[in-house]
N, C-alpha and C positions, 0 to 999 in steps of 0.2 A: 229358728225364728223365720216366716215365713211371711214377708211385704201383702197384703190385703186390700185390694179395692174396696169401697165400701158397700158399694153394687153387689159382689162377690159373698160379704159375708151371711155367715146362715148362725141361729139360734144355737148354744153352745159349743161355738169358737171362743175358746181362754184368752186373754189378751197376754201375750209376752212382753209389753212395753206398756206403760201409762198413757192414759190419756189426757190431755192437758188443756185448759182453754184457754181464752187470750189473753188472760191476765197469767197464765203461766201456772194456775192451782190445776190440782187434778181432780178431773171431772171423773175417769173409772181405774181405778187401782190395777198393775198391772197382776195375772191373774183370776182378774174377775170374768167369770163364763157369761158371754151376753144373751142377754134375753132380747124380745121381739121391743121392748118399752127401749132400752138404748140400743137397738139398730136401729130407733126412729130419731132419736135423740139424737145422734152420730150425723144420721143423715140431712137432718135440720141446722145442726153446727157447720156443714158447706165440707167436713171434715173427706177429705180424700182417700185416703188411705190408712190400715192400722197394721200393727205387726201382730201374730198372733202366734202361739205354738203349734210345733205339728203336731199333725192329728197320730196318733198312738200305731196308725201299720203304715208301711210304705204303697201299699194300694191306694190308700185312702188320700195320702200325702201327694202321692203320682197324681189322683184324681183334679186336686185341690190346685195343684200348679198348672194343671191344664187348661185350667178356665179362660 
């Protein structure tokens, strides 16, 4: 699982944790692959950070931590 700024994230990043709003209900199921409509969403909710799964090689995964 891999901590995500929200700045950082890109279109078909899997979410490895829930997402949750401030009443505490979940807004994106963990697993859901995000599209361009909730990385706006996310970013409207003030929301900081998300966890997300690594990405499938360690290139990719090297990449993504280097941000």
């Amino acid at each position: 699982m891999i901590k995500v700024c929200i700045e950082h994230l890109e279109p078909g990043m899997v979410l490895a944790r829930e997402v949750k709003g401030i009443d505490e209900s979940v807004l994106l199921p963990m697993g859901t692959a995000l599209d361009g409509a909730q990385l706006t969403m996310l970013r409207g909710l003030g929301q900081a950070h998300v966890f997300i799964k690594p990405p499938g090689t360690p290139e990719a995964r090297r990449a993504l931590l280097e941000r």
